[in-house]
N, C-alpha and C positions, 0 to 999 in steps of 0.2 A: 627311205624317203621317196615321195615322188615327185618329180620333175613336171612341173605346168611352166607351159610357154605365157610370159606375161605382156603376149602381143594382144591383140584387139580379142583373138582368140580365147582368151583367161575368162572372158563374161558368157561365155559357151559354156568352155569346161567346168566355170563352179556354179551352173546350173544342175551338173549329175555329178561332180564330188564338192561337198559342201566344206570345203577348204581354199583360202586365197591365200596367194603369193604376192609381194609387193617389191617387187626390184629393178635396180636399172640396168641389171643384168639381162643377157635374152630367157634367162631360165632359175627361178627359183626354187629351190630343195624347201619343202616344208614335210614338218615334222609328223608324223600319222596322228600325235595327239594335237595340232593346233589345228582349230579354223580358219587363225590368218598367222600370217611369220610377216616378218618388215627382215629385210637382208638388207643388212650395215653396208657390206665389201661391195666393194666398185673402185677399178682401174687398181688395184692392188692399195686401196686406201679404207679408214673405217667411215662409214657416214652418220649420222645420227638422226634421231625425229624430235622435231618440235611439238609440243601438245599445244593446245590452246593457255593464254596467260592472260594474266590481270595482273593492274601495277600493284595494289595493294587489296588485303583479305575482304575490306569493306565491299569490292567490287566483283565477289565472286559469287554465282550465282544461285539463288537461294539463302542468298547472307541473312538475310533479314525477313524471308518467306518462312507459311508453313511445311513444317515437314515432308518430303514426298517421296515414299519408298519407293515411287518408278526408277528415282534417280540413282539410288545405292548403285555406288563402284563411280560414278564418274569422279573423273582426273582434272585436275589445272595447278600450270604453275605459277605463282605466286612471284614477281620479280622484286621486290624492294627486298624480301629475306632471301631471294633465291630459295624455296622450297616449294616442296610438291603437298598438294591437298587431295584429300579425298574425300567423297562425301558419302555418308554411312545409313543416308536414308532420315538422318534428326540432323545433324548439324556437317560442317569443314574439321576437318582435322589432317595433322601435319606434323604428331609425336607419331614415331614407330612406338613399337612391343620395346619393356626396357628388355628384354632378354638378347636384342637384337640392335640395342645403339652401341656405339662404339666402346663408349667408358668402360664397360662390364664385363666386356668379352671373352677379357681372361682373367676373373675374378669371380671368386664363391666368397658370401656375406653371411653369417651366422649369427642369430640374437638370442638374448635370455625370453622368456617368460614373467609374470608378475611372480609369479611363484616360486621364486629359484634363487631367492637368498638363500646363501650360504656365509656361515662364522665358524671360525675356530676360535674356542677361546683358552690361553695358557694362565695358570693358576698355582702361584707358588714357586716350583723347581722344575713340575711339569709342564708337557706341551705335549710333542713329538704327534699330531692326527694330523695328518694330511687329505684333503677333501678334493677330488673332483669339479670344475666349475662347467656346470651345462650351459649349453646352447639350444633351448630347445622349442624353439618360437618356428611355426611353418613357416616354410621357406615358398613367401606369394610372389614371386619373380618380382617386385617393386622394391622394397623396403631390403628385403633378402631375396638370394639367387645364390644357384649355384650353376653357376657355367664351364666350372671346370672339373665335373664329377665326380667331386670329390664325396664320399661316402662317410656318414655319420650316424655312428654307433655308442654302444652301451661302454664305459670305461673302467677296467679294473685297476683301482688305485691304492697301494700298498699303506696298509693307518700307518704303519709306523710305530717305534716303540710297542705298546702292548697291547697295541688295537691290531687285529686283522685287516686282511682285504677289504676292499669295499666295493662296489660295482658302483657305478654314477651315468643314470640317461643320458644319451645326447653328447655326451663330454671326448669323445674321438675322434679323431678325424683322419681318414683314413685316403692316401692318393693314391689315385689310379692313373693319373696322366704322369711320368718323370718329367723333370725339369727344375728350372732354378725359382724358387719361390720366395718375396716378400709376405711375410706374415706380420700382420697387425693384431696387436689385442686390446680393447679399453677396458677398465672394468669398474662403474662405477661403486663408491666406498665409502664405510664406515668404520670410524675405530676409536679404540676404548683404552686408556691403559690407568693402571694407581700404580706407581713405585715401580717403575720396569726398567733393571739396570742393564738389560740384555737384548740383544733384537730378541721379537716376539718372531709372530708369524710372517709369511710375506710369500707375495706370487710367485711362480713358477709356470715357464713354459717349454714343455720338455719335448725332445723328438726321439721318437724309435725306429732307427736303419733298420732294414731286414739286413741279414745276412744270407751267403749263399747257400749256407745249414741249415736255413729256415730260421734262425734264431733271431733275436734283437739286441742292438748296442742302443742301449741307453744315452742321451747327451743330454746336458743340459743348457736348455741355449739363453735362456735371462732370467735372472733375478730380480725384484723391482718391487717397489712397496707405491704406497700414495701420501699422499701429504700428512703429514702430522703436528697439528698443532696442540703442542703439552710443555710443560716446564718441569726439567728433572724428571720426564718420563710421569710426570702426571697430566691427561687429562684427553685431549681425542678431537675426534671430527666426524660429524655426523653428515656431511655433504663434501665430499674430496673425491677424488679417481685418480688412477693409476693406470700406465698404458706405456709398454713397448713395443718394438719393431725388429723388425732381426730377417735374414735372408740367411738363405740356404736353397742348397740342393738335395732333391729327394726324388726318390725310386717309387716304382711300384711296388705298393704294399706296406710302406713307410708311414707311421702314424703320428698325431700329434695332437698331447694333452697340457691344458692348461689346469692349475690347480692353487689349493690356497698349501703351503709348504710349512708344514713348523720344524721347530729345531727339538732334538730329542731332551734338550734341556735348557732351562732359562730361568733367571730370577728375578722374580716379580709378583706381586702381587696379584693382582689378573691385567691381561692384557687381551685387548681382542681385536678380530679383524673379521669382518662381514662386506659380501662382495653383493651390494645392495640392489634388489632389481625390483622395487614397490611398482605399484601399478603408472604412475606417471612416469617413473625413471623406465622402466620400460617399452612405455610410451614415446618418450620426448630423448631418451638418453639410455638407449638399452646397454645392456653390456653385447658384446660384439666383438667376434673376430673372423678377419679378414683375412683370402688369401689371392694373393694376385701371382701370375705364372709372369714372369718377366723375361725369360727366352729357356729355350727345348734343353 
């Protein structure tokens, strides 16, 4: 850093280095990349800078002007809300970047797609397919975000009974930061049943510990169905949702898969469960889950 005297002197020296200092110090430190520094400390205390203010938005200037790109970047603060504005060359603005307001900070949001219904349906004695539920809507820092780098990947998920593996987009989620995590899930729903004397199918949200072997312990951490309106196990809902919540602690390298669960056996007639993401539910009511870091 270098040291300019910011006595009468300073209008000398930042005529041959195009850098100012501004302190009530006899000597301010500025930084080799700044043109001006404001130094807070004085008398071992902090001090602060006022900008220019207006009591209310109506009165800031250009509120009601044409556009003027000369203005881009200037500052005022705003006293009835207490905020800062900024002007972007078209209009005042006074929302940050969501990836950078508070609420989000330690939370990653994850949504379906229009495309990403998924059903299982049990038929008779059978069932036992177990399916994968993606999340696979870009993540546009507004809607979803991921802030706490969490990684999402392709899910292998065992059918069960006499089905093989399955692979499923989007459906894992993979942490890389440890610490204690509330996880949410919603998952908007559909379901169907004729004569089902047995639970059918029904969510699952499962977690995989690494181990120090490399290997994974399996848990499972909720079971959870959605509303059903039938008599004697006849009849369904074609607009319900289902959605738990659960907290845990997790490692690096610790994954975690959401799924529709069936039982290897059940008796019924057909019974079905579809985890519904049409273009409006998608839209207006995605499915979605959420994971918030709630301490290290």
């Amino acid at each position: 850093m270098k040291k300019i005297n910011t006595s009468l002197m300073l209008i000398i020296f930042s005529l041959a280095f195009p850098q100012v200092g501004i302190s009530k110090n006899k000597s301010a430190g500025i930084h080799s990349k700044a043109i001006l520094q404001v130094d807070g400390q004085y008398g071992g205390k902090s001090w602060g800078m006022l900008l220019p203010e207006v009591s209310t938005p109506e009165n800031l200037p250009l509120y009601n002007a044409a556009p003027d790109k000369e203005m881009t970047g200037m500052m005022m603060f705003e006293k009835t809300h207490a905020t800062f504005y900024s002007y972007d060359g078209t209009q005042w603005n006074n929302e940050p970047a969501p990836a950078a307001t508070g609420f989000n900070k330690k939370q990653s949001r994850f949504l379906s797609t229009a495309n990403e219904e998924t059903s299982v349906v049990c038929v008779l004695l059978g069932c036992g397919r177990h399916v994968g539920l993606g999340f696979s809507a870009p993540v546009d820092g507004i809607q979803s975000y991921n802030n706490l780098n969490i990684t999402r990947e392709t899910a292998i998920v065992p059918g069960g009974g006499l089905y093989g593996d399955k692979s499923f987009d989007n459906a894992k989620f993979v942490i890389n930061e440890p610490g204690v995590y509330d996880i949410y899930l919603n998952i908007p729903s559909k379901t169907g049943g004729a004569v089902s004397l047995t639970s059918g199918p029904q969510y699952q949200l499962r977690a995989y510990l690494k181990q120090d072997d490399g290997s994974y312990s399996e848990a499972k951490l909720s079971t959870f169905f959605p509303d059903y309106y039938g008599i004697l196990g006849i009849g369904g809902d074609t607009n319900t949702a289902a959605f738990t919540t659960t907290r845990i602690r997790l490692k690096a390298g610790d994954y975690i898969i959401s799924r529709i669960h069936s039982p290897l056996a059940t008796v019924s007639v057909v019974v079905t469960l579809t985890a519904a993401t049409g273009i409006n539910i998608a839209k207006y009511y995605p499915r979605e889950i959420m994971f918030t870091k709630i301490s290290d």
